[in-house]
PyMOL Python script that loads the backbone (N, CA, C, O; Angstrom):
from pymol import cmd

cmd.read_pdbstr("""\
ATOM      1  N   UNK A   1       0.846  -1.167   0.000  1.00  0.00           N
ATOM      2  CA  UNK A   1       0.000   0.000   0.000  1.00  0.00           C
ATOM      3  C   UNK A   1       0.900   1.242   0.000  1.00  0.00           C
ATOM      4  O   UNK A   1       1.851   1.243   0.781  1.00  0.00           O
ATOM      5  N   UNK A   2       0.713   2.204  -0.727  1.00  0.00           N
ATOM      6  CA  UNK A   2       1.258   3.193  -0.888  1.00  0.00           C
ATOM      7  C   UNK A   2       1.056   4.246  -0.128  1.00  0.00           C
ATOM      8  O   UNK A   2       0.402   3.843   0.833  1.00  0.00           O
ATOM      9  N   UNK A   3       1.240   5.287  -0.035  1.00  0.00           N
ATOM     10  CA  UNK A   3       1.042   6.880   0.762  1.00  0.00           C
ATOM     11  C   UNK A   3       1.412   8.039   0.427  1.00  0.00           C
ATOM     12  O   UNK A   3       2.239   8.191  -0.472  1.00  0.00           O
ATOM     13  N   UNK A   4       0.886   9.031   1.066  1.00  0.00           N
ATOM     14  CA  UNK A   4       1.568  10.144   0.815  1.00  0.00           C
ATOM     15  C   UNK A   4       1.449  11.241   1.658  1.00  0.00           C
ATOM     16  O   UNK A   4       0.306  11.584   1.961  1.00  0.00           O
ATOM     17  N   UNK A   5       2.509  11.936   2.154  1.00  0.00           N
ATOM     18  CA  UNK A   5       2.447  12.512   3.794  1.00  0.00           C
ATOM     19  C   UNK A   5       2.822  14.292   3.261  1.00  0.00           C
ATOM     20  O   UNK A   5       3.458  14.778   2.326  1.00  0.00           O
ATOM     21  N   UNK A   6       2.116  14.799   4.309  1.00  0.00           N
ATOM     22  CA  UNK A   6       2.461  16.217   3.701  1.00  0.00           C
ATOM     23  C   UNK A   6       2.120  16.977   5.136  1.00  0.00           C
ATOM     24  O   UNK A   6       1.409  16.273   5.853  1.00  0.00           O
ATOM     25  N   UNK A   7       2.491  18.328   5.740  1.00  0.00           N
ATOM     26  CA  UNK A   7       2.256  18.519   6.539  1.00  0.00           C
ATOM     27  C   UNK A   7       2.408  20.332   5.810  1.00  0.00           C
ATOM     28  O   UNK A   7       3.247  20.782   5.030  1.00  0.00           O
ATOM     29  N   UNK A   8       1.060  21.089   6.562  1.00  0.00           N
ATOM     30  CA  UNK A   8       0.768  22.057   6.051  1.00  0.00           C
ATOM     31  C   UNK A   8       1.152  23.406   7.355  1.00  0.00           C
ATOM     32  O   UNK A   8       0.544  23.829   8.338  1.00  0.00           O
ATOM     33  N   UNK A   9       2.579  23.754   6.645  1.00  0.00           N
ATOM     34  CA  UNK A   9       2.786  25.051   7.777  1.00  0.00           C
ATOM     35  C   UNK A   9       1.941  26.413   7.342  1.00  0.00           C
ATOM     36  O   UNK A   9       1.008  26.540   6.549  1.00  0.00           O
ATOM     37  N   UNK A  10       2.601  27.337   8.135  1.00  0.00           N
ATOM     38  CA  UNK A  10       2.080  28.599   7.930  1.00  0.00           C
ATOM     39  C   UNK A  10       3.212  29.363   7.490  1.00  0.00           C
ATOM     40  O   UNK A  10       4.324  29.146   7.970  1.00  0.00           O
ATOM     41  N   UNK A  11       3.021  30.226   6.631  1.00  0.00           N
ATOM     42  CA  UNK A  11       4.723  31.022   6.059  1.00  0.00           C
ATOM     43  C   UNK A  11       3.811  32.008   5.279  1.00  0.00           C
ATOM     44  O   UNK A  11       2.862  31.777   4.529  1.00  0.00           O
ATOM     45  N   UNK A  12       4.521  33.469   5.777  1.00  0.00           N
ATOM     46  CA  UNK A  12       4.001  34.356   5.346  1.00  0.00           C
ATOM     47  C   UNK A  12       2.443  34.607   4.457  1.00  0.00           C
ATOM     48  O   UNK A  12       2.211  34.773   3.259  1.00  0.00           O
ATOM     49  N   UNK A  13       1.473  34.537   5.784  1.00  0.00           N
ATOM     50  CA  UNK A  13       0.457  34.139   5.605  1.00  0.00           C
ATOM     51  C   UNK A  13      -0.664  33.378   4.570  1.00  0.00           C
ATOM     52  O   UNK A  13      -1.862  33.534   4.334  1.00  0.00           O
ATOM     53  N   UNK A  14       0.587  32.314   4.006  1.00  0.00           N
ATOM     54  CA  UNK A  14      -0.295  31.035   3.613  1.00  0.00           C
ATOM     55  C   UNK A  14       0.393  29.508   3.460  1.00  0.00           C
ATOM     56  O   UNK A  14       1.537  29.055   3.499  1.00  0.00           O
ATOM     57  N   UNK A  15      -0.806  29.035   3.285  1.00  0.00           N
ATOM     58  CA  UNK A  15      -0.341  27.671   3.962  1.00  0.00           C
ATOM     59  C   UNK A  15       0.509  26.969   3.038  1.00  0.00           C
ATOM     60  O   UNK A  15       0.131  26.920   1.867  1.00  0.00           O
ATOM     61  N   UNK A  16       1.497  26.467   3.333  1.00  0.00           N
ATOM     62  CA  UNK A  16       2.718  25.480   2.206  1.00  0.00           C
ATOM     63  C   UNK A  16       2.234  24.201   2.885  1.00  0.00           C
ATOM     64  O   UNK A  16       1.578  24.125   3.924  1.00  0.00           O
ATOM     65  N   UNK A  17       2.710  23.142   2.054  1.00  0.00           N
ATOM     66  CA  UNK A  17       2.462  21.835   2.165  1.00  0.00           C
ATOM     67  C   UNK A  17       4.216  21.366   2.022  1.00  0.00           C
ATOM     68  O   UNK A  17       4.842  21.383   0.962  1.00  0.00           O
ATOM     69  N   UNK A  18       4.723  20.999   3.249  1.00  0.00           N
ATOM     70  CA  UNK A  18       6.102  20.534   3.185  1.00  0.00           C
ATOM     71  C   UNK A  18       5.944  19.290   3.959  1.00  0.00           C
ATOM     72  O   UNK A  18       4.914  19.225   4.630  1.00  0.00           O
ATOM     73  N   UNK A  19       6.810  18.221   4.007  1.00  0.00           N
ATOM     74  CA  UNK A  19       7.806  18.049   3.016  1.00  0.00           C
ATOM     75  C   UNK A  19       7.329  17.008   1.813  1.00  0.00           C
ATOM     76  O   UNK A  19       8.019  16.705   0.840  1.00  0.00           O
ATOM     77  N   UNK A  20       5.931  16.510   2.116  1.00  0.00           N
ATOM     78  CA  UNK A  20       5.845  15.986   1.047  1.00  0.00           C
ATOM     79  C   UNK A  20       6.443  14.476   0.684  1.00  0.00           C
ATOM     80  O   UNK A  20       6.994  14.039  -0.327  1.00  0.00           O
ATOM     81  N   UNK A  21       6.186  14.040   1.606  1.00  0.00           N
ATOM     82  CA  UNK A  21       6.578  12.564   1.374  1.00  0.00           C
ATOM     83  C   UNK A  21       6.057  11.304   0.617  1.00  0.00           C
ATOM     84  O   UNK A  21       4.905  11.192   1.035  1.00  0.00           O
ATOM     85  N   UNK A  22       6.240  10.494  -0.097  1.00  0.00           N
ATOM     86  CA  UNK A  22       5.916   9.309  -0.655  1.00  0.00           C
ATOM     87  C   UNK A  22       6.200   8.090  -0.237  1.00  0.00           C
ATOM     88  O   UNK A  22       7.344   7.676  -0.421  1.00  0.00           O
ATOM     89  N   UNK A  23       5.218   7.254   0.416  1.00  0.00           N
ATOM     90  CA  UNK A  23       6.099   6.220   1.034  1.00  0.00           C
ATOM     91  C   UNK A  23       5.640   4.840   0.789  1.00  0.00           C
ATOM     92  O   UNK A  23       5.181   4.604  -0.328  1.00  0.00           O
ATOM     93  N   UNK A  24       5.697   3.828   1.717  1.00  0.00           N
ATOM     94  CA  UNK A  24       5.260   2.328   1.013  1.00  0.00           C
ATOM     95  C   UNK A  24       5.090   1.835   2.420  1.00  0.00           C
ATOM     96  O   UNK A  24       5.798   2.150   3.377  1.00  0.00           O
ATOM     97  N   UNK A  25       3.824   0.831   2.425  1.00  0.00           N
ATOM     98  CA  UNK A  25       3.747   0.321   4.064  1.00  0.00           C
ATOM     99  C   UNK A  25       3.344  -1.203   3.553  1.00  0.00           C
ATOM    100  O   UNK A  25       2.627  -1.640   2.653  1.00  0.00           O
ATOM    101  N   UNK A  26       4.162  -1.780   4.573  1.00  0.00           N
ATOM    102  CA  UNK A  26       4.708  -3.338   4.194  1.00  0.00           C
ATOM    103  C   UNK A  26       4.165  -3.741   5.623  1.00  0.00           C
ATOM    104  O   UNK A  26       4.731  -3.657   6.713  1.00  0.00           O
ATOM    105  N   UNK A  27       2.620  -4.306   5.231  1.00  0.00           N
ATOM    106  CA  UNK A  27       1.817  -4.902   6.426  1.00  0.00           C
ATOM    107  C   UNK A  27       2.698  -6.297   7.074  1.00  0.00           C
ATOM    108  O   UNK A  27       2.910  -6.524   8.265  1.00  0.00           O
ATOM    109  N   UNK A  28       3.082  -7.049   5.996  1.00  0.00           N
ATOM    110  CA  UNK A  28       3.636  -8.300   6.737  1.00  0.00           C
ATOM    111  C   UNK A  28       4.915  -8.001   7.670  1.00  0.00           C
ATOM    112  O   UNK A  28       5.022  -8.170   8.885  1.00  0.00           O
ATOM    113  N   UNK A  29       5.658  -7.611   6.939  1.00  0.00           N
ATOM    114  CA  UNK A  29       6.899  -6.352   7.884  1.00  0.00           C
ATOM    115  C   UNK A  29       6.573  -6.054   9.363  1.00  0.00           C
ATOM    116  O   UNK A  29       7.266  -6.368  10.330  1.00  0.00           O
ATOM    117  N   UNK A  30       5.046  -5.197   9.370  1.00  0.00           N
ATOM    118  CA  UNK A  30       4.920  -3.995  10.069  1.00  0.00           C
ATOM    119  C   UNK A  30       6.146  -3.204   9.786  1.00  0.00           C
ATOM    120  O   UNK A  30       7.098  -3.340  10.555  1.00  0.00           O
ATOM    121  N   UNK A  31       6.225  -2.496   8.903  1.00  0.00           N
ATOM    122  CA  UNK A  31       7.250  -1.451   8.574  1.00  0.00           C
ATOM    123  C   UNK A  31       6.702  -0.224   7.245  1.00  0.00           C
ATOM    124  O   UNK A  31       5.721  -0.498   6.553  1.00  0.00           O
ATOM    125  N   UNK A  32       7.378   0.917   7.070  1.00  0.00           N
ATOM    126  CA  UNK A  32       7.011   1.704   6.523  1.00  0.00           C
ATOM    127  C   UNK A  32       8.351   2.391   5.754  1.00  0.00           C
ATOM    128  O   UNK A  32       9.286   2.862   6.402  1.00  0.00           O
ATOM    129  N   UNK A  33       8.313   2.379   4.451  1.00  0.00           N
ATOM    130  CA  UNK A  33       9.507   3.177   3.604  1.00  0.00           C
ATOM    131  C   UNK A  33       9.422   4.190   2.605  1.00  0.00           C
ATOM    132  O   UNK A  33       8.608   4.410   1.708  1.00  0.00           O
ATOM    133  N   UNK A  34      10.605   4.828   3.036  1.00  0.00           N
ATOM    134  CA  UNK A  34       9.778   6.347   2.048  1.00  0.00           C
ATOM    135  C   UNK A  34      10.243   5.984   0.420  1.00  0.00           C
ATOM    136  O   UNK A  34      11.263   5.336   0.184  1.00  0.00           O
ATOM    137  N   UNK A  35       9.550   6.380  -0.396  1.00  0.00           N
ATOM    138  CA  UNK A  35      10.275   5.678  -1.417  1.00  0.00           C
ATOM    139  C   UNK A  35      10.377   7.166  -2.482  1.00  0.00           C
ATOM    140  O   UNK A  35      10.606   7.204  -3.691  1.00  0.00           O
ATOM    141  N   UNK A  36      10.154   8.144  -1.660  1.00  0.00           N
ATOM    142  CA  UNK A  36      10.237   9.522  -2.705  1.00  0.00           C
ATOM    143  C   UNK A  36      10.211  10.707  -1.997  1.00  0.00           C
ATOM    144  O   UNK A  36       9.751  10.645  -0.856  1.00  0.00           O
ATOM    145  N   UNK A  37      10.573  11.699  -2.383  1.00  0.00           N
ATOM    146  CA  UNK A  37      10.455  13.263  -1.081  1.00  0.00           C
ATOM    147  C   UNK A  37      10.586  14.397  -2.517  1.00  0.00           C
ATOM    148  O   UNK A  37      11.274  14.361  -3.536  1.00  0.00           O
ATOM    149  N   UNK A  38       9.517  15.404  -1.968  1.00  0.00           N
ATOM    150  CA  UNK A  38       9.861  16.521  -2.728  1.00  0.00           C
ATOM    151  C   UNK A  38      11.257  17.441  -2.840  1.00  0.00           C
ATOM    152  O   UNK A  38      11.728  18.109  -1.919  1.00  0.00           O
ATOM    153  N   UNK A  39      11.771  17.321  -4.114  1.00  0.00           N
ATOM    154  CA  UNK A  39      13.366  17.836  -3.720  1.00  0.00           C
ATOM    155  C   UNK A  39      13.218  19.809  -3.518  1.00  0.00           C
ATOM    156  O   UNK A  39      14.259  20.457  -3.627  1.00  0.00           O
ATOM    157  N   UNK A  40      12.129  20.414  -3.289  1.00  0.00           N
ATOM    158  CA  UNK A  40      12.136  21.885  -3.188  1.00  0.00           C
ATOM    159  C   UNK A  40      11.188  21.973  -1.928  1.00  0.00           C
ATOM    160  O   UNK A  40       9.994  21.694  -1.819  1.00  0.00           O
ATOM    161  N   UNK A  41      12.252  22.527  -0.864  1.00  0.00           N
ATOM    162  CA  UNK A  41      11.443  22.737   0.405  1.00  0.00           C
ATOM    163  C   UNK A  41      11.136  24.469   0.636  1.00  0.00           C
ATOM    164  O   UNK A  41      11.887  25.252   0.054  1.00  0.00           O
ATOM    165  N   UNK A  42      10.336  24.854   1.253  1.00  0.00           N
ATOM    166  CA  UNK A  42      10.149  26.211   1.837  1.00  0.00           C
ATOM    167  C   UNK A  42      10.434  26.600   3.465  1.00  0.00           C
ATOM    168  O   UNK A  42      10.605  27.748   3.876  1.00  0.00           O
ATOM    169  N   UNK A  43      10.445  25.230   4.384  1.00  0.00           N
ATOM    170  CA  UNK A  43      10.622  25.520   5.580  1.00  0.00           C
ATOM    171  C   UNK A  43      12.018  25.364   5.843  1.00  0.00           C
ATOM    172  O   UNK A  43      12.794  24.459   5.536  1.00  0.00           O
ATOM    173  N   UNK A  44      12.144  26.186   6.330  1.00  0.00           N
ATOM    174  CA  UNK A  44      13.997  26.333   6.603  1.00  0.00           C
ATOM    175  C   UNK A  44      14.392  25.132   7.280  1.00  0.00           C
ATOM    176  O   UNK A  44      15.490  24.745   6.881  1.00  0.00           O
ATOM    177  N   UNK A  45      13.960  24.522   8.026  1.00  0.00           N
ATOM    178  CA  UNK A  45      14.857  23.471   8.629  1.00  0.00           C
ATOM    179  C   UNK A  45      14.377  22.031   7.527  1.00  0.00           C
ATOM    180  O   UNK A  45      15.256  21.179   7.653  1.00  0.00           O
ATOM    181  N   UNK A  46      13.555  21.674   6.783  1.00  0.00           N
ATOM    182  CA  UNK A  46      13.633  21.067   5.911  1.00  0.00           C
ATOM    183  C   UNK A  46      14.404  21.048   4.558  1.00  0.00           C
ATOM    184  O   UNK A  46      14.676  20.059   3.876  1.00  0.00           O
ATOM    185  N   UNK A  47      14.767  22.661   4.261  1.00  0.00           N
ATOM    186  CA  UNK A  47      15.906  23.104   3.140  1.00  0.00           C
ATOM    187  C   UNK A  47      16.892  21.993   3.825  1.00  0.00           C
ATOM    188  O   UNK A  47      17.012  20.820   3.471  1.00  0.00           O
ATOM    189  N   UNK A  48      17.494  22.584   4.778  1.00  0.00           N
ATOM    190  CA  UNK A  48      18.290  22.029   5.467  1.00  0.00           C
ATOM    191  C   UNK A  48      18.764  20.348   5.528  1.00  0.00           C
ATOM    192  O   UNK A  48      19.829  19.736   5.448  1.00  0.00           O
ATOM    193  N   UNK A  49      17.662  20.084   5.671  1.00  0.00           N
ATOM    194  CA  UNK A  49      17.741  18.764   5.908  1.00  0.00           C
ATOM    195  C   UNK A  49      17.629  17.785   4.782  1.00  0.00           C
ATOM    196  O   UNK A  49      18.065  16.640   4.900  1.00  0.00           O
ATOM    197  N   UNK A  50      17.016  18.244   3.624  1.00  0.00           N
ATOM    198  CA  UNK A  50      17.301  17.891   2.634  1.00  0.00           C
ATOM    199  C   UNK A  50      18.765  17.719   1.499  1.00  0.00           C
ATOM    200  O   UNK A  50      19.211  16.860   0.738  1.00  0.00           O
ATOM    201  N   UNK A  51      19.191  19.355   2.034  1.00  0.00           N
ATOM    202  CA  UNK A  51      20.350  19.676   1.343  1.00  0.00           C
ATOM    203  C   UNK A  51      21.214  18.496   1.590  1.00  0.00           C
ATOM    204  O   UNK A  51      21.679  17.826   0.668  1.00  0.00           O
ATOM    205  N   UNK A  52      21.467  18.195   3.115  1.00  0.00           N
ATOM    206  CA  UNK A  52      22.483  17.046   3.585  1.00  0.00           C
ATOM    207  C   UNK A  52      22.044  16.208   3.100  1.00  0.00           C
ATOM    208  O   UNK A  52      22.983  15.593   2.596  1.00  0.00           O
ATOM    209  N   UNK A  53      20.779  15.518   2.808  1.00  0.00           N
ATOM    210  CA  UNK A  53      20.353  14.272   2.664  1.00  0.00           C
ATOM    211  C   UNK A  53      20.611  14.348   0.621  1.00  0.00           C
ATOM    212  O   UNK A  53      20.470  13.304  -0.015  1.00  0.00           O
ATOM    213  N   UNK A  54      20.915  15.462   0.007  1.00  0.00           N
ATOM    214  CA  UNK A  54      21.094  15.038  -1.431  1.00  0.00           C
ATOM    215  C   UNK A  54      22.651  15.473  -1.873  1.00  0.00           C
ATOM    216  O   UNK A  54      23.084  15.775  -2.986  1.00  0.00           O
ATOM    217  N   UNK A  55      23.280  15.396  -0.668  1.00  0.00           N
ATOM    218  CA  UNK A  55      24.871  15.795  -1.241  1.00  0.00           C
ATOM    219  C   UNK A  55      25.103  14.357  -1.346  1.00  0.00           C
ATOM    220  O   UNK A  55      24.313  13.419  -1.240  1.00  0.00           O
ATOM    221  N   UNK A  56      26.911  14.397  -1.681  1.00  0.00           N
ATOM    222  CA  UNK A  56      27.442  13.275  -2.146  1.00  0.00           C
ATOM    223  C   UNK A  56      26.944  11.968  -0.703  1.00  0.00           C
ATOM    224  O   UNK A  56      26.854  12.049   0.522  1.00  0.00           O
ATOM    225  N   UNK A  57      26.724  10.832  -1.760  1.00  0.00           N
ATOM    226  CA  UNK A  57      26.819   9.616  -0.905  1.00  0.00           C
ATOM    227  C   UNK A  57      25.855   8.659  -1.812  1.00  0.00           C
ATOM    228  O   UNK A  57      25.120   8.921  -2.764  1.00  0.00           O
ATOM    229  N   UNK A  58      26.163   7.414  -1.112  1.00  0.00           N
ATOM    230  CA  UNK A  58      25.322   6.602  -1.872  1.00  0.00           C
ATOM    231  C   UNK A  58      23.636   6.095  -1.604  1.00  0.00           C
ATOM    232  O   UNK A  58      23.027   6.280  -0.550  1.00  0.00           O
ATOM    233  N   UNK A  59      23.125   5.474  -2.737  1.00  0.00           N
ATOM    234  CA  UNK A  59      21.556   5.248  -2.228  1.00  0.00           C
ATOM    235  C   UNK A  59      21.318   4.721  -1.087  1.00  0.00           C
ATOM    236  O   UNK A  59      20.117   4.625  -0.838  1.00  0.00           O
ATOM    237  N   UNK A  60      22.144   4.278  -0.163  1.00  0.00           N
ATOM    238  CA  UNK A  60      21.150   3.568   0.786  1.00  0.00           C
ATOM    239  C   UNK A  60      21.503   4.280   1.823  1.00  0.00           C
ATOM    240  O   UNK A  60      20.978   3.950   2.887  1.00  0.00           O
ATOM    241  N   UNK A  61      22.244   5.167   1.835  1.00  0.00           N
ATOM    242  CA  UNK A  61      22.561   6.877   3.186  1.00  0.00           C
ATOM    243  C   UNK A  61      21.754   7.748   3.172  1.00  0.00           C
ATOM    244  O   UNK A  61      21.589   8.552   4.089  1.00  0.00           O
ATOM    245  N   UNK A  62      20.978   7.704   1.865  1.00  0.00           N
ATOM    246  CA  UNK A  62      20.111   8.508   1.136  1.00  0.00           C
ATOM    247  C   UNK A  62      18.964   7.869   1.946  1.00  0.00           C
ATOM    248  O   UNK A  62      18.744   8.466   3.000  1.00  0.00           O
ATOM    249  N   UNK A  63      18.169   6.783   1.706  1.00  0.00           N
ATOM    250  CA  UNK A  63      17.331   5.934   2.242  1.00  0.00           C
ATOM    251  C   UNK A  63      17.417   6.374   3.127  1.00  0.00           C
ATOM    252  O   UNK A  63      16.732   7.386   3.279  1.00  0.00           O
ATOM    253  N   UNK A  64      18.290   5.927   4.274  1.00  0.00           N
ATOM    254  CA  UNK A  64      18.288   5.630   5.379  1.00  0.00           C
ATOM    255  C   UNK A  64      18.203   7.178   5.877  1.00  0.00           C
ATOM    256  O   UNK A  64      17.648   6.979   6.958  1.00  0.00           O
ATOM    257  N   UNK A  65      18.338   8.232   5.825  1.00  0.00           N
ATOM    258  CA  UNK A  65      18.313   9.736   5.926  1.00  0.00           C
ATOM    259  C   UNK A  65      16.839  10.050   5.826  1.00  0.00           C
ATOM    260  O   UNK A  65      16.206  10.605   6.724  1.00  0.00           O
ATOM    261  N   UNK A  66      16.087   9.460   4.093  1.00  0.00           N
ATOM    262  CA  UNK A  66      14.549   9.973   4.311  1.00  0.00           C
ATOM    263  C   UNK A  66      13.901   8.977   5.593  1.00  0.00           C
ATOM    264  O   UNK A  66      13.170   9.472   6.450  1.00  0.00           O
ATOM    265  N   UNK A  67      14.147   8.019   5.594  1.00  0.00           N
ATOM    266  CA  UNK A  67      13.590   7.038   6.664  1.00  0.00           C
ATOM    267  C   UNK A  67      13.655   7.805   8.182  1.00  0.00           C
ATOM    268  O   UNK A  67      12.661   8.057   8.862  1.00  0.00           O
ATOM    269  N   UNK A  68      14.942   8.090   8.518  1.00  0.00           N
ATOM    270  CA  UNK A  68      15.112   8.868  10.123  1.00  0.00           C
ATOM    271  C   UNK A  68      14.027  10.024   9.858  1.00  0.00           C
ATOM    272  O   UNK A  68      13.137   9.988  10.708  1.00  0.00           O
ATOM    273  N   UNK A  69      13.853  11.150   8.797  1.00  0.00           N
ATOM    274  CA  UNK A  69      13.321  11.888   8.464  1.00  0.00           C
ATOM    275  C   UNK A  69      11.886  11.593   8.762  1.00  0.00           C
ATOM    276  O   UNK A  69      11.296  12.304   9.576  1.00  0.00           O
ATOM    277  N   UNK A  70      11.338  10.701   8.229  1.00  0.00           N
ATOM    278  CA  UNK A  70       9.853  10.153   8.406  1.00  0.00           C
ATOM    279  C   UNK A  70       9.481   9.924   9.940  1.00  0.00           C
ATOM    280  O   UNK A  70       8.563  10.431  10.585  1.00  0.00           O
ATOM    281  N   UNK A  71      10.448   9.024  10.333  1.00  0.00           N
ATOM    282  CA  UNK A  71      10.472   8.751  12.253  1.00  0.00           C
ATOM    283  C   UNK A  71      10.247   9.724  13.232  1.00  0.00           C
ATOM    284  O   UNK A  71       9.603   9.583  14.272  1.00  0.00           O
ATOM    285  N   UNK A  72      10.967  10.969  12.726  1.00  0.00           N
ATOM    286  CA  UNK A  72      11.104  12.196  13.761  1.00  0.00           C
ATOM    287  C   UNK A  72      10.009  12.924  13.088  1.00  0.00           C
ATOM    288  O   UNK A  72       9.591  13.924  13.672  1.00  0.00           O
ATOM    289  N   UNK A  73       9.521  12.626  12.064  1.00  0.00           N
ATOM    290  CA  UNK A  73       8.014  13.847  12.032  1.00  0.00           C
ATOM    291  C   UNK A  73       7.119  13.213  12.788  1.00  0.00           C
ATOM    292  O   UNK A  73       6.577  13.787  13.732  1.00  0.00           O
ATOM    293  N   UNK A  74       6.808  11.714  12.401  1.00  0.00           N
ATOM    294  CA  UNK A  74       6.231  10.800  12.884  1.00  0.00           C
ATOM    295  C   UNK A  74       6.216  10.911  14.759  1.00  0.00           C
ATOM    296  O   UNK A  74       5.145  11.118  15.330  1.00  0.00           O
ATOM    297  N   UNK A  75       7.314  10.771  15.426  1.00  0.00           N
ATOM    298  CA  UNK A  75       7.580  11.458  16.661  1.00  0.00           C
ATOM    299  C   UNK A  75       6.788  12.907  17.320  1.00  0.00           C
ATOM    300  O   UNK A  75       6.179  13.144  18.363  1.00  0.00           O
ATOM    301  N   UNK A  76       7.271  13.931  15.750  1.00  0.00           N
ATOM    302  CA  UNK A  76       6.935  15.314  16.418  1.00  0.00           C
ATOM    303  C   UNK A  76       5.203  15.204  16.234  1.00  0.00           C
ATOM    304  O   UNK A  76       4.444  15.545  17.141  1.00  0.00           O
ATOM    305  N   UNK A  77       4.740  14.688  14.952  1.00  0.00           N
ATOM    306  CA  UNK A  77       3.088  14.424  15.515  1.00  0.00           C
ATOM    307  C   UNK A  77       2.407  13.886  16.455  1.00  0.00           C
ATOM    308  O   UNK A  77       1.258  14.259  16.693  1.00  0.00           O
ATOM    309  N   UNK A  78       2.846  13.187  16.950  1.00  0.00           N
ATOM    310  CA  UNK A  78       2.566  12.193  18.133  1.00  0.00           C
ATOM    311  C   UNK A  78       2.684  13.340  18.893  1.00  0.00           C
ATOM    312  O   UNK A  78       1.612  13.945  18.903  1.00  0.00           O
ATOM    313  N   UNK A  79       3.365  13.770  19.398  1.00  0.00           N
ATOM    314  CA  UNK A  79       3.964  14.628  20.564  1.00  0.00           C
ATOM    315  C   UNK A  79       3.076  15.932  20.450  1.00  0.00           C
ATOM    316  O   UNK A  79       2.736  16.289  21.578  1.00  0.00           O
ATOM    317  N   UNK A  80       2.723  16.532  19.726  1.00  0.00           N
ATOM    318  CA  UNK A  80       1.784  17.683  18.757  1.00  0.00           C
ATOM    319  C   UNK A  80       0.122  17.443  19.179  1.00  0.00           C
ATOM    320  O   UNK A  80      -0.789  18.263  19.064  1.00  0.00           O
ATOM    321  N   UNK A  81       0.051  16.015  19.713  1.00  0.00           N
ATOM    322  CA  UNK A  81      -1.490  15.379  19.758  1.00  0.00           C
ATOM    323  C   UNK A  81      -2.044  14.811  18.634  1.00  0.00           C
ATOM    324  O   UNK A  81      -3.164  14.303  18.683  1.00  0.00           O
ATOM    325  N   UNK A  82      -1.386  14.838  17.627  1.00  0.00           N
ATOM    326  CA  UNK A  82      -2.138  14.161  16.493  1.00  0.00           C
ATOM    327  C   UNK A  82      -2.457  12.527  16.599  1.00  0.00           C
ATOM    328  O   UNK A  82      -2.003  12.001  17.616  1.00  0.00           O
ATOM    329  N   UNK A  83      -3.131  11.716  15.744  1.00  0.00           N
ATOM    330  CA  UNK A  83      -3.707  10.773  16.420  1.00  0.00           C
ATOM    331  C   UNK A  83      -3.781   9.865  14.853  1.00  0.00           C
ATOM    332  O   UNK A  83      -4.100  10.385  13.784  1.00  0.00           O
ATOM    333  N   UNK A  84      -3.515   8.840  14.990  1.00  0.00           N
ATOM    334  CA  UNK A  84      -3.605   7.650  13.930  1.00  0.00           C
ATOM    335  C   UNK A  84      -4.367   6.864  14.091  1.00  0.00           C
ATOM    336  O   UNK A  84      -4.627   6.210  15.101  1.00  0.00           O
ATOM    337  N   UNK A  85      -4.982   6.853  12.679  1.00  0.00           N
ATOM    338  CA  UNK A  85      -6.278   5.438  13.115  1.00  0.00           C
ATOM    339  C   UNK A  85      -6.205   4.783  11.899  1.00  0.00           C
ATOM    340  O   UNK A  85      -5.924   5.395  10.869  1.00  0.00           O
ATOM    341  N   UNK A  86      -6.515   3.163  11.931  1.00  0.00           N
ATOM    342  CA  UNK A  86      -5.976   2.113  10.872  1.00  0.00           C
ATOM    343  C   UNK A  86      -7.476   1.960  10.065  1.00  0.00           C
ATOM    344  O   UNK A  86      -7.583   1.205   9.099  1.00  0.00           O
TER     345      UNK A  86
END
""", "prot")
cmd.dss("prot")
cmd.show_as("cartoon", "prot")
cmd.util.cbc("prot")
cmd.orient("prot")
């Protein structure tokens, strides 16, 4: 099953949709992988975090970078009150 994650800030009074994630959820697993990210961010600490995640290195630093990426939003919603239902 596929996905797609987006989280809508506020920036100079209107709403952006960052970062825009694409991902893949592997029920037998229980696991979840990003398998795509928008490469043009607007929120400064996502510029950021992208920039590192598309300099030199190979695909699976890359992976493993959007993956931590997914965990800690995943984290900061939880923590935010947001709420998941299957």
């Amino acid at each position: 099953c596929s996905f797609r994650l987006t989280y809508r800030f506020e920036q100079d009074g209107k709403r952006v949709s960052d970062p825009d994630l694409v991902g893949r959820i592997y029920y037998d697993a229980r696991m979840v992988e990003v398998t795509g990210w928008s490469v043009q961010h607007r929120h400064a600490a996502l510029v950021s975090i992208c920039s590192t995640l598309q300099g030199p290195g190979n695909n699976i630093e890359r992976r493993w970078g959007y993956n931590m990426m997914l965990s800690k939003w995943l984290d900061y919603l939880l923590d935010s009150g947001h709420r998941f239902s299957v």
